[in-house]
Backbone as CSV, one residue per row, in Angstrom:
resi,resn,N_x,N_y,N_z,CA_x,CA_y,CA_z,C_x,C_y,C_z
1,UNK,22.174,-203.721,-33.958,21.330,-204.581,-33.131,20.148,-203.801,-32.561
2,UNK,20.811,-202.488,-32.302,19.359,-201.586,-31.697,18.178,-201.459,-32.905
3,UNK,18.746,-201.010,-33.828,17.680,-200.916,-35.008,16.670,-202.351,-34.976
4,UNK,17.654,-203.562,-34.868,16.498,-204.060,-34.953,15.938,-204.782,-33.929
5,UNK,16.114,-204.518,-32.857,15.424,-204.663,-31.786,14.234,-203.479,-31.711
6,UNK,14.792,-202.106,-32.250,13.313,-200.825,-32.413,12.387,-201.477,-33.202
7,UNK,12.708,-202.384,-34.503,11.646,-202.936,-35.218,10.866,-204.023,-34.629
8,UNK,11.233,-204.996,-34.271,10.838,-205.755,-33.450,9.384,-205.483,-32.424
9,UNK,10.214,-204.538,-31.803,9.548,-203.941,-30.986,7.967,-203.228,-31.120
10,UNK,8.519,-202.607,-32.659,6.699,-201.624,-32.767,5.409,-202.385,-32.489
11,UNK,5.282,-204.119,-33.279,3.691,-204.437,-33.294,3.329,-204.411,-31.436
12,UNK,4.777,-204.715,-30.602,4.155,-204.879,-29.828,3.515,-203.465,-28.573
13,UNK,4.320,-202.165,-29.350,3.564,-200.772,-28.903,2.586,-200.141,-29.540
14,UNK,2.461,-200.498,-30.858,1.119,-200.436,-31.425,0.055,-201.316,-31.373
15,UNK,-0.035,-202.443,-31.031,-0.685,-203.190,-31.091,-1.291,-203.766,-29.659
16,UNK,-0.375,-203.726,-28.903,-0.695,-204.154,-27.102,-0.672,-202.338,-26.340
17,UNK,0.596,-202.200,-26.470,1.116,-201.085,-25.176,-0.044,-200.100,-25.306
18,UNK,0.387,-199.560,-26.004,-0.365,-197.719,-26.428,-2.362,-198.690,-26.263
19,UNK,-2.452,-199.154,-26.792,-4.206,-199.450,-26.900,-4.382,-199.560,-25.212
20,UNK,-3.421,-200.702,-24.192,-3.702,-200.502,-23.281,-3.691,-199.889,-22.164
21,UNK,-2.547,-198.858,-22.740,-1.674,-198.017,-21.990,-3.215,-196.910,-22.195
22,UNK,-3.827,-196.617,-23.260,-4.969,-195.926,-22.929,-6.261,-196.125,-22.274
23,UNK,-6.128,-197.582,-22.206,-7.876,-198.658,-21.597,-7.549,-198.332,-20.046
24,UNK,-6.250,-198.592,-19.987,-5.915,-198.603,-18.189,-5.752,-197.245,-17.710
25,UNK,-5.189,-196.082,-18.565,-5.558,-194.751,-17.782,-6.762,-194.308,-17.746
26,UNK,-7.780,-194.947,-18.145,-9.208,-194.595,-18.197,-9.750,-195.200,-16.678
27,UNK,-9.222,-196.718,-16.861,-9.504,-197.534,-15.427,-9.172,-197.315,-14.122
28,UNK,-7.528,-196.142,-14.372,-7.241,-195.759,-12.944,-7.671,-194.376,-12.631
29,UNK,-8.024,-193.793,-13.927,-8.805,-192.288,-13.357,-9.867,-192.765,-12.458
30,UNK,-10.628,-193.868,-13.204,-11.937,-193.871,-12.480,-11.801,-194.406,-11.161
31,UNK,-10.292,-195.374,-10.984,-10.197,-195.401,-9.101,-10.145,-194.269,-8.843
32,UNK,-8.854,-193.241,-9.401,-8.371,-192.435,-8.807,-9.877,-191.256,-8.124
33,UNK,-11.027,-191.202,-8.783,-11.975,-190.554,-8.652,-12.759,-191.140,-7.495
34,UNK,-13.077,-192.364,-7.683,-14.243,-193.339,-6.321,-13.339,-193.178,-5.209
35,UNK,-11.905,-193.346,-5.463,-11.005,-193.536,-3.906,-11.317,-192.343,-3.130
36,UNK,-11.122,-191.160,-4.379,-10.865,-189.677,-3.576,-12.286,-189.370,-2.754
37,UNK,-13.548,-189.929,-3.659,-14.615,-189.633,-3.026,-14.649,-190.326,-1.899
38,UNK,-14.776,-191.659,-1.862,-14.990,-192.700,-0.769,-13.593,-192.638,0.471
39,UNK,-12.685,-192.452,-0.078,-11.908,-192.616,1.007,-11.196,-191.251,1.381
40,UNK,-10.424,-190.817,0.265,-9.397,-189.666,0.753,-8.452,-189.422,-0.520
41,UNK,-8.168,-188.516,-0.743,-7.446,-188.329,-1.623,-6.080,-188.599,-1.928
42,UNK,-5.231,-188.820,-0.735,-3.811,-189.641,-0.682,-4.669,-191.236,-1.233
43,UNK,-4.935,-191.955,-0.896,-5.307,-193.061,-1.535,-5.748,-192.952,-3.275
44,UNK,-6.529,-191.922,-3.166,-6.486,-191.947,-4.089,-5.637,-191.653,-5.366
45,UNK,-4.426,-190.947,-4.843,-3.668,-190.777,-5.787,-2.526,-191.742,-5.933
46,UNK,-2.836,-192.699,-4.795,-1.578,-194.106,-5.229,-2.500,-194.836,-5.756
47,UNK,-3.542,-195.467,-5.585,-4.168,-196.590,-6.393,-4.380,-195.700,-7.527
48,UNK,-4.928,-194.521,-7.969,-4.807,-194.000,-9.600,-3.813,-193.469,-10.114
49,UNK,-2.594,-193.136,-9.041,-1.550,-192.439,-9.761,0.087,-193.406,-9.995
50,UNK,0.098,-193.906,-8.659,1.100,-194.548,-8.232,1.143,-195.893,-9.111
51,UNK,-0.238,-196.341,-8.661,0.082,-197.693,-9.087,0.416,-197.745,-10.477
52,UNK,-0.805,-197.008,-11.487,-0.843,-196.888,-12.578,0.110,-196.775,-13.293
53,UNK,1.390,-195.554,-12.697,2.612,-195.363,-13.322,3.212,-196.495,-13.187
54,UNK,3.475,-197.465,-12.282,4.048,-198.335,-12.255,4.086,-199.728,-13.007
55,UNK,2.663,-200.081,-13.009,1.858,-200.918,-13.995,2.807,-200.525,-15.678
56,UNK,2.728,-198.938,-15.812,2.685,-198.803,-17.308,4.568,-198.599,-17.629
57,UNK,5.308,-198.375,-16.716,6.554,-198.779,-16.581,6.866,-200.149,-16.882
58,UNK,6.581,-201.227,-16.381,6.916,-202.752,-16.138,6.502,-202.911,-17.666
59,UNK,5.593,-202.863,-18.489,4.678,-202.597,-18.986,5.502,-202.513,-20.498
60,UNK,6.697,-201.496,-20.450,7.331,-200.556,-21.304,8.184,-201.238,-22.337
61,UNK,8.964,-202.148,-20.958,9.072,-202.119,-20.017,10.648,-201.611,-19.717
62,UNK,10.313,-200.066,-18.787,11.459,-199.594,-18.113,11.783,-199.615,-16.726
63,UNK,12.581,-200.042,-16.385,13.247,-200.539,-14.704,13.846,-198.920,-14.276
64,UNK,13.870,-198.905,-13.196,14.201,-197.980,-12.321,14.697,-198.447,-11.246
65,UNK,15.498,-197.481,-10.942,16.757,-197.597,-10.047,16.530,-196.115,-9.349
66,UNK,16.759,-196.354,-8.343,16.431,-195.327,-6.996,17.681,-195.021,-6.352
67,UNK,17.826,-194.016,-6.112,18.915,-193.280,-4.778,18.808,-192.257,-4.093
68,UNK,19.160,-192.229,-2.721,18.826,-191.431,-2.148,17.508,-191.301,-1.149
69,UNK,16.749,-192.321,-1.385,15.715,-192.701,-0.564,15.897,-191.881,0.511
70,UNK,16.777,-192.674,1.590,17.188,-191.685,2.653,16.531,-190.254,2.977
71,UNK,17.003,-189.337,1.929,16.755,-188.026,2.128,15.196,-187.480,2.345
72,UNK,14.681,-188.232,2.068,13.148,-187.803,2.548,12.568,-188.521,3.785
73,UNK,11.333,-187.482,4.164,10.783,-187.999,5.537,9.655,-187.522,5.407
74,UNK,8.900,-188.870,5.243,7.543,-189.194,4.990,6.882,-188.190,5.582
75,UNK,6.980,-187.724,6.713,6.225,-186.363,7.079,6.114,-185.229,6.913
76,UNK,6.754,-185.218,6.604,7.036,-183.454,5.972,7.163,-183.481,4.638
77,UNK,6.453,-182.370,4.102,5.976,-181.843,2.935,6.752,-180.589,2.294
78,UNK,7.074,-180.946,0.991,8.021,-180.392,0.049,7.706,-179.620,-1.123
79,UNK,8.406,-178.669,-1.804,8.369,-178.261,-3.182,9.682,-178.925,-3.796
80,UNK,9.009,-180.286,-4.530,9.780,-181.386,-5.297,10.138,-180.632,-6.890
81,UNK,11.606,-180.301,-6.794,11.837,-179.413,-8.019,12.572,-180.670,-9.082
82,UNK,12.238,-181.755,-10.275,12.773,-182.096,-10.917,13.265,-181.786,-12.395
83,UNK,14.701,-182.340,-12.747,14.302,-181.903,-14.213,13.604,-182.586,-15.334
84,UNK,13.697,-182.127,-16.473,11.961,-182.586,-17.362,12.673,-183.277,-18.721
85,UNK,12.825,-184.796,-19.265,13.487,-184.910,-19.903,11.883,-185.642,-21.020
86,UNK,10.835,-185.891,-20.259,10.640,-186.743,-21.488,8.895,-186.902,-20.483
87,UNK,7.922,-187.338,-21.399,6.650,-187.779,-20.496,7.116,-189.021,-19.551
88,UNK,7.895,-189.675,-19.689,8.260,-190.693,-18.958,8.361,-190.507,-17.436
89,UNK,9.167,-189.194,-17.317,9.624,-188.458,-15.622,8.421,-188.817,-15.152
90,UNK,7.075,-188.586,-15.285,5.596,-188.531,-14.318,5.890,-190.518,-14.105
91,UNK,5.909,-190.954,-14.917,5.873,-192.728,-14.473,6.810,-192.855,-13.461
92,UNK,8.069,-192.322,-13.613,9.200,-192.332,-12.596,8.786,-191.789,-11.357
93,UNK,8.550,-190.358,-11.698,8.854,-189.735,-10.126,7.193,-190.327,-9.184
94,UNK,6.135,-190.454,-10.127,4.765,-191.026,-9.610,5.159,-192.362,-9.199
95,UNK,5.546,-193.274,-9.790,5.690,-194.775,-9.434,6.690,-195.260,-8.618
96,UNK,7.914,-194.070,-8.261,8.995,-194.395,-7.137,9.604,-193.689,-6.145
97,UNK,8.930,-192.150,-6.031,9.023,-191.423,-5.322,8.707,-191.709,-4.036
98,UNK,7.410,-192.393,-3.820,7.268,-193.091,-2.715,6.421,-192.448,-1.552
99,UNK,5.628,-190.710,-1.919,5.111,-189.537,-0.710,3.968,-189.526,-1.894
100,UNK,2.919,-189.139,-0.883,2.233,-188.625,-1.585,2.111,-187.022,-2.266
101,UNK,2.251,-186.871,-3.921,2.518,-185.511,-4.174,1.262,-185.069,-5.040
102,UNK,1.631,-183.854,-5.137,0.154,-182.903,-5.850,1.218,-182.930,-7.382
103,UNK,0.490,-182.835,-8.584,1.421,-182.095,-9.857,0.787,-180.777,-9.747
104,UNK,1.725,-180.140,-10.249,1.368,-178.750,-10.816,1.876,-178.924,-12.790
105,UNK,0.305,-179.231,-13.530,0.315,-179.578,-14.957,-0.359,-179.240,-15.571
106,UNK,0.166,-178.713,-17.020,-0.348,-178.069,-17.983,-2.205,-177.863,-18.135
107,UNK,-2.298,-177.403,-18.353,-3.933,-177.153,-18.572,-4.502,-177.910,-19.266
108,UNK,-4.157,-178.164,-20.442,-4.133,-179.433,-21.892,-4.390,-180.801,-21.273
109,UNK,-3.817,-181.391,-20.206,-3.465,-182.305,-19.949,-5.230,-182.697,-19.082
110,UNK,-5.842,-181.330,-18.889,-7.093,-181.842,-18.117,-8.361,-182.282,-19.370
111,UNK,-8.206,-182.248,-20.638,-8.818,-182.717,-21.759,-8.468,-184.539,-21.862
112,UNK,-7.224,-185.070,-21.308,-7.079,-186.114,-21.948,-7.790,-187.281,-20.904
113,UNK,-8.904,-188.061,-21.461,-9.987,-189.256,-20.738,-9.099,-189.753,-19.667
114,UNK,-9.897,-189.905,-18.751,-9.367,-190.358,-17.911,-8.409,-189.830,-16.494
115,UNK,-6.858,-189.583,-17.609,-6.008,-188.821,-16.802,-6.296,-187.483,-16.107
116,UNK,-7.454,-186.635,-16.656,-7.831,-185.841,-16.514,-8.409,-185.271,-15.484
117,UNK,-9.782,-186.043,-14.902,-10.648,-185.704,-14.086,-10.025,-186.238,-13.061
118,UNK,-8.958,-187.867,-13.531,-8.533,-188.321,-12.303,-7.788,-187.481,-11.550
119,UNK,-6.980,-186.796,-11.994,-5.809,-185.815,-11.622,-6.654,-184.526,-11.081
120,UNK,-7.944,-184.191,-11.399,-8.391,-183.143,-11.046,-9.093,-183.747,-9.490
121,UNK,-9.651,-185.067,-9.351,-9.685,-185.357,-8.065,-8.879,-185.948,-6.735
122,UNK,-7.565,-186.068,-7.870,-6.958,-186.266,-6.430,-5.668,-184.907,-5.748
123,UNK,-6.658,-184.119,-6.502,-5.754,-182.807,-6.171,-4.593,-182.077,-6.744
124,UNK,-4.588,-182.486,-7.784,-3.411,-182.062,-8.584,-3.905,-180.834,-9.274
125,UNK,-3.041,-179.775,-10.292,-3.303,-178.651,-10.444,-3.386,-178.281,-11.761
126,UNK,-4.202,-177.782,-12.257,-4.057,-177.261,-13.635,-3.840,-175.967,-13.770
127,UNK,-2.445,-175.572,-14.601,-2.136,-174.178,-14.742,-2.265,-173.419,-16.122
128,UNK,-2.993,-172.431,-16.645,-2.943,-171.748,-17.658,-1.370,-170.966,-18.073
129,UNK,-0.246,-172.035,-18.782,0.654,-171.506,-18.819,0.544,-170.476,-19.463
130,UNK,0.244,-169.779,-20.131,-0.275,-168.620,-21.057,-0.641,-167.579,-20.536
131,UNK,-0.682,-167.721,-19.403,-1.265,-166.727,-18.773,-0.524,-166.287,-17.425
132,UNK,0.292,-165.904,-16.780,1.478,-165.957,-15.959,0.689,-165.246,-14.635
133,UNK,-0.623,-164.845,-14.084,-1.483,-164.011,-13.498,-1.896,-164.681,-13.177
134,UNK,-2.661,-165.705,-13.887,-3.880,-167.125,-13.152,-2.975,-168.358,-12.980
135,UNK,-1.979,-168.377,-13.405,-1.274,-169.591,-13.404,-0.529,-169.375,-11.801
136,UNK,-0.061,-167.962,-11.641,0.284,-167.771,-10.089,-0.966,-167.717,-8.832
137,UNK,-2.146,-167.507,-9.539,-3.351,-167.490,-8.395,-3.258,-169.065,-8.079
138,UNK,-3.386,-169.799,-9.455,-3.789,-171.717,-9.374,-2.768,-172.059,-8.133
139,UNK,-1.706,-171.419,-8.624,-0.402,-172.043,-8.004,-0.667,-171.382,-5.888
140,UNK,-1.450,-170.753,-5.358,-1.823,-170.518,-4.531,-2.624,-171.258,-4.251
141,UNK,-3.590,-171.518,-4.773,-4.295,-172.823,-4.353,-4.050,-174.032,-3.784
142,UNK,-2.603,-174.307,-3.920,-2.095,-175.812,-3.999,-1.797,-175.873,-2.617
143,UNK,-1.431,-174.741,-1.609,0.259,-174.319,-0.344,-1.180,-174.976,0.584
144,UNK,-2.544,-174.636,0.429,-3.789,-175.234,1.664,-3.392,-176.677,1.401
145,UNK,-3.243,-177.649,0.371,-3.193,-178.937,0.436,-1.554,-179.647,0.649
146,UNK,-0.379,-178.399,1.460,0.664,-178.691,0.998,0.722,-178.972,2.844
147,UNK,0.451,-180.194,3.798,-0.172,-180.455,4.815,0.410,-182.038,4.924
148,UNK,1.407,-182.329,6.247,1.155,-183.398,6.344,1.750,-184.739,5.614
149,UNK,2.782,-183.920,5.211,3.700,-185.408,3.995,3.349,-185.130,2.764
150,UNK,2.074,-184.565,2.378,1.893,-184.021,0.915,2.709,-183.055,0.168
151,UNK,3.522,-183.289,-0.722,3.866,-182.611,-1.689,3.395,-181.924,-2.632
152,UNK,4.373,-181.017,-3.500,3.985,-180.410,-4.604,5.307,-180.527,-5.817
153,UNK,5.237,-181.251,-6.631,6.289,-181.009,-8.073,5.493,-180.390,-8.904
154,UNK,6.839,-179.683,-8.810,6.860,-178.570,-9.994,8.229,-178.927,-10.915
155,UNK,7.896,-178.726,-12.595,9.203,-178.975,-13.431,9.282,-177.191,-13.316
156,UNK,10.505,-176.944,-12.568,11.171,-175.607,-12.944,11.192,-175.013,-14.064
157,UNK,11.463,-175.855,-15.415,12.198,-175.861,-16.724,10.663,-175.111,-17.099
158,UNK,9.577,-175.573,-16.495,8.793,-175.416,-17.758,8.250,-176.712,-18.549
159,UNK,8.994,-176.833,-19.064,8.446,-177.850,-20.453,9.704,-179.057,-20.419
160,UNK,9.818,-179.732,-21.416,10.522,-180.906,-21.614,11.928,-180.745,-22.394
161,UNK,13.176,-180.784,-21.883,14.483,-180.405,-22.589,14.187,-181.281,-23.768
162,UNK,14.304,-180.895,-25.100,15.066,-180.983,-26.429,16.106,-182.060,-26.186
163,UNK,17.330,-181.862,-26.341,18.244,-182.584,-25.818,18.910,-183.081,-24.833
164,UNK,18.153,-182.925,-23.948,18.639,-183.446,-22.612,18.923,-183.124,-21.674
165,UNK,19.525,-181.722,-22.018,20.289,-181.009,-21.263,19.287,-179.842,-20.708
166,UNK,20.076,-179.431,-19.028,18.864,-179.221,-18.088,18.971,-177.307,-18.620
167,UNK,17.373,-177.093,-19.030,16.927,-175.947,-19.438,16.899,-174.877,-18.361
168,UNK,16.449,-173.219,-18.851,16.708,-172.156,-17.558,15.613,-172.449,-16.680
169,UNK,15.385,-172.450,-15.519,14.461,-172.344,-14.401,13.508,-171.142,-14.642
170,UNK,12.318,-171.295,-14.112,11.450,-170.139,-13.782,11.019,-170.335,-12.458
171,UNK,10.759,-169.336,-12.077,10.601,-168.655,-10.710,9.531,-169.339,-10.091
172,UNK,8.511,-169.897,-10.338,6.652,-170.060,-9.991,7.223,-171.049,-8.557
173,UNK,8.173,-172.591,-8.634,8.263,-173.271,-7.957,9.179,-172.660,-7.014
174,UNK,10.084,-171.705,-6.786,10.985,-171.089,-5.934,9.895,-170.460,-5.169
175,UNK,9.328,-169.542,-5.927,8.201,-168.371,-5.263,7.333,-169.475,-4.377
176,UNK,6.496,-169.864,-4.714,5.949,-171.182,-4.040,6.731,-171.584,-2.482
177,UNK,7.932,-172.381,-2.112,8.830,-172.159,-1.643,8.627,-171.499,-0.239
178,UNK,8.719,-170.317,-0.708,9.170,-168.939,0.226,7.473,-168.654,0.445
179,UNK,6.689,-168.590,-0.183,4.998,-168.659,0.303,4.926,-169.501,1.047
180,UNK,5.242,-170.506,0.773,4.431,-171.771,1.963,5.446,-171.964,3.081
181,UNK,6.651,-171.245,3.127,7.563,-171.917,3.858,8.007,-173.566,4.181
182,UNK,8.546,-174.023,2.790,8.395,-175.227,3.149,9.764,-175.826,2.143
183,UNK,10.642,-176.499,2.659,11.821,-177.184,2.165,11.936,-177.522,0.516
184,UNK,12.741,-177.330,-0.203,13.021,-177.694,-1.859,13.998,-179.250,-1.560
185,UNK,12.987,-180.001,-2.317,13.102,-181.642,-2.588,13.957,-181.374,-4.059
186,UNK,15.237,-181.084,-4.733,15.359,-181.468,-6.029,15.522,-182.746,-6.147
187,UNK,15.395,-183.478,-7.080,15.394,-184.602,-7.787,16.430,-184.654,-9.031
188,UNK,16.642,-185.774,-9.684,17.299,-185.840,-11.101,16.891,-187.500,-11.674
189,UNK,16.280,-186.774,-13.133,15.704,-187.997,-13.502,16.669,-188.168,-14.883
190,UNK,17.402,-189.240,-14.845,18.047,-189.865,-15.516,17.349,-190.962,-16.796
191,UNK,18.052,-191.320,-18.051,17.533,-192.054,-18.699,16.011,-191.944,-19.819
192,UNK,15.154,-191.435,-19.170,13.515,-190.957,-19.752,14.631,-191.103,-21.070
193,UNK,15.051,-189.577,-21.250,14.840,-189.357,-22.859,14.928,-190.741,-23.546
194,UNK,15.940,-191.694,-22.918,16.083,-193.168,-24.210,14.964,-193.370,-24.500
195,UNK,13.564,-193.695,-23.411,12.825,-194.480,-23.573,11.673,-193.977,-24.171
196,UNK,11.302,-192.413,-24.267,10.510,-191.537,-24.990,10.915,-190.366,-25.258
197,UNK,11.964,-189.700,-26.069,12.315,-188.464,-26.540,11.165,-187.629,-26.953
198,UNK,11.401,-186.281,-26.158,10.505,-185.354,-26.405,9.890,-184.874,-27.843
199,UNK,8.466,-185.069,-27.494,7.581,-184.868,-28.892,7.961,-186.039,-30.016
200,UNK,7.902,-187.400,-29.053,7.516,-188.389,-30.215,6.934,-189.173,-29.456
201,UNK,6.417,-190.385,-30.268,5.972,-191.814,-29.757,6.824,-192.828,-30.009
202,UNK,8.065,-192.546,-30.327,9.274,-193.816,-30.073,9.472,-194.122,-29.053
203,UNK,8.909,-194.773,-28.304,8.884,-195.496,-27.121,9.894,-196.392,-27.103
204,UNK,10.677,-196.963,-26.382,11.777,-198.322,-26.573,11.987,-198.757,-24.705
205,UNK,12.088,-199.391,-25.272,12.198,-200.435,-23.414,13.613,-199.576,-22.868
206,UNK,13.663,-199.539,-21.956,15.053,-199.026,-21.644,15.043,-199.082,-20.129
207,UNK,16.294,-198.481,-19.226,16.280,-198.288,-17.535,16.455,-196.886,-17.419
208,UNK,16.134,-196.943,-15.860,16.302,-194.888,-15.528,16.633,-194.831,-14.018
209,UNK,17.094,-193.930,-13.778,17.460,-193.931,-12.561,16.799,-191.982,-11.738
210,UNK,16.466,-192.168,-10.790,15.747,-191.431,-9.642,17.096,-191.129,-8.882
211,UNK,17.634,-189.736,-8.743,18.413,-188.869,-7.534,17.504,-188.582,-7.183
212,UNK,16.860,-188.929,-5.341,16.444,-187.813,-4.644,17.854,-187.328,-4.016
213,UNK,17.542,-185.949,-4.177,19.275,-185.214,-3.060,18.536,-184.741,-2.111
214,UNK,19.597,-184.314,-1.000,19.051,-183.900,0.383,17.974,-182.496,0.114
215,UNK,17.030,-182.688,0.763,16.004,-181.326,1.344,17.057,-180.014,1.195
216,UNK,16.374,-178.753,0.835,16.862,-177.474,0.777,16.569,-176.508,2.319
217,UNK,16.768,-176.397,2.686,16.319,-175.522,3.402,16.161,-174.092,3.294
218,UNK,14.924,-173.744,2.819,14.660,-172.150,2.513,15.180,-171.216,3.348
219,UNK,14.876,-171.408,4.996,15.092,-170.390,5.511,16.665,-170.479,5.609
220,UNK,17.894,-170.653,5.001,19.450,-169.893,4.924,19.109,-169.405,3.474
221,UNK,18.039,-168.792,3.153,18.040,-167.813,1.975,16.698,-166.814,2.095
222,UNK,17.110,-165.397,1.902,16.076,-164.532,1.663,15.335,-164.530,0.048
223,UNK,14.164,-163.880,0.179,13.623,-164.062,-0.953,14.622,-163.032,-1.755
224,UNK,15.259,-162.196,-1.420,16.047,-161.188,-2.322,17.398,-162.272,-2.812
225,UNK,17.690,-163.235,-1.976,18.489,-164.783,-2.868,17.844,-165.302,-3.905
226,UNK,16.748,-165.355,-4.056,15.766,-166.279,-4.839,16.736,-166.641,-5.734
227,UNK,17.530,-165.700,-6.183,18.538,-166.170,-7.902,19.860,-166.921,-7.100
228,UNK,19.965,-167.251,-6.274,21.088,-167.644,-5.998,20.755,-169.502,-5.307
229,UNK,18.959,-169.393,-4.942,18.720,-170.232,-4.406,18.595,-171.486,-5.750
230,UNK,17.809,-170.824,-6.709,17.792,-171.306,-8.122,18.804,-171.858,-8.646
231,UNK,20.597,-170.710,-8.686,21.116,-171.312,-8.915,21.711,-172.735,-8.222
232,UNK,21.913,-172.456,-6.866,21.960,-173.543,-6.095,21.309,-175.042,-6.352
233,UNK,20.185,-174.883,-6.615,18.995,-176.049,-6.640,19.666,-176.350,-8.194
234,UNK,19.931,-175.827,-9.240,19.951,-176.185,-10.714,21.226,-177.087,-10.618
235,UNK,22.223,-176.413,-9.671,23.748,-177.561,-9.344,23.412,-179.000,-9.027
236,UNK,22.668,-178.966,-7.999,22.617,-179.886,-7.142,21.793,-180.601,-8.384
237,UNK,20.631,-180.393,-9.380,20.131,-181.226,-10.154,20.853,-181.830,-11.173
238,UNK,21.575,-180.562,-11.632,22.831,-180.913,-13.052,23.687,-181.852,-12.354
239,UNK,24.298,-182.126,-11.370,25.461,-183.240,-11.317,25.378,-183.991,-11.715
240,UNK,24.519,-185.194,-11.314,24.309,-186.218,-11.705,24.299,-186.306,-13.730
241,UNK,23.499,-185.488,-13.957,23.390,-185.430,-15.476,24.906,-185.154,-15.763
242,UNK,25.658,-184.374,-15.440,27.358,-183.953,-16.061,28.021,-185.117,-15.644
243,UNK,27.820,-185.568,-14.617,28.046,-186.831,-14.384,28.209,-188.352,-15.559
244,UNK,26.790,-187.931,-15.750,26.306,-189.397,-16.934,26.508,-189.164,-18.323
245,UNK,27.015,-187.797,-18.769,27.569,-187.245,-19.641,28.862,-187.685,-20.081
């Protein structure tokens, strides 16, 4: 039945989704750009970021399911550590997270129309992964705009798990952390891979579900913990996944 519901399905992601799924990230860069100028840059990153993800979710169309709401407080500002299953996570954690956050994202990603400049004006970050020297200066840049309920996600992993399963951590979002002095938000994003498996365009309608878990608190760890804080934060993300396993 799935097979042919995937067939079914293509004229209407080749033919509607993807054409408009590219017309409309062009349309919300260009809010995301007038808002940041004219108004402020938290606005601007929900009418170009927020909404947009959400629009292109319904859209997919994939439903989301939230938990944990609770654990955050709109005022205070976090290093949001999630794991990375699929391009889908940015629609999720952008369209239901609910704070306003900064990304910290690939360099590549500032070439593509639209998404690009928008993301470069509403404060989000481009890092030269290739380069582990400028990618830690960029990543200094971000702790001045980390003020006030504003966030920062960072994918720990790096890049996008293969199969699903949650990859080793790197240090950049811990270090971060202990620089800014400021609480670890992990997350767990459930589901993505159904609906876009890494390094394709098989898109399929599907649901997902959002763990926010409780705030970390840095200071019951020294930076000479850092490996213990990591491991800590990687538990608290893996449950849920061993869980749905």
């Amino acid at each position: 039945m799935r097979k042919v519901l995937h067939i079914l399905y293509q004229p209407y992601k080749w033919l509607f989704f993807l054409p408009f799924l590219f017309l409309n990230t062009l349309f919300f860069g260009t809010i995301a750009v007038l808002v940041s100028i004219f108004i402020n840059q938290k606005a601007g990153s929900y009418w170009g970021g927020a909404v947009w993800a959400r629009l292109n979710s319904y859209l997919t169309p994939m439903l989301v399911t939230v938990y944990g709401r609770e654990n955050i407080d709109k005022n205070t500002s976090y290093v949001i550590i999630p794991n990375h299953q699929s391009l889908y996570d940015i629609f999720v954690i952008y369209g239901w997270l609910g704070i306003d956050i900064k990304w910290v994202m690939k360099k590549e990603l500032r070439k593509i129309p639209g998404l690009g400049i928008g993301s470069e004006k509403v404060g989000h970050i481009f890092i030269d992964r290739s380069n582990n020297k400028v990618a830690l200066e960029s990543l200094k840049k971000v702790k001045q705009n980390l003020v006030n309920g504003s966030s920062v996600v960072i994918f720990a992993e790096g890049t996008r798990s293969i199969n699903g399963e949650l990859g080793t951590f790197k240090r950049g979002a811990f270090k971060m952390a202990f620089d800014a002095d400021l609480p670890i938000l992990p997350i767990t994003v459930i589901g993505t891979k159904n609906i876009l498996p890494s390094n394709t365009f098989d898109i399929f309608p599907g649901t997902a579900k959002l763990f926010i878990h409780k705030p970390i608190d840095i200071k019951n760890y020294s930076e000479s913990e850092m490996n213990k804080l990591m491991t800590d934060v990687r538990e608290i993300i893996s449950a849920p996944l061993n869980h749905q396993s």
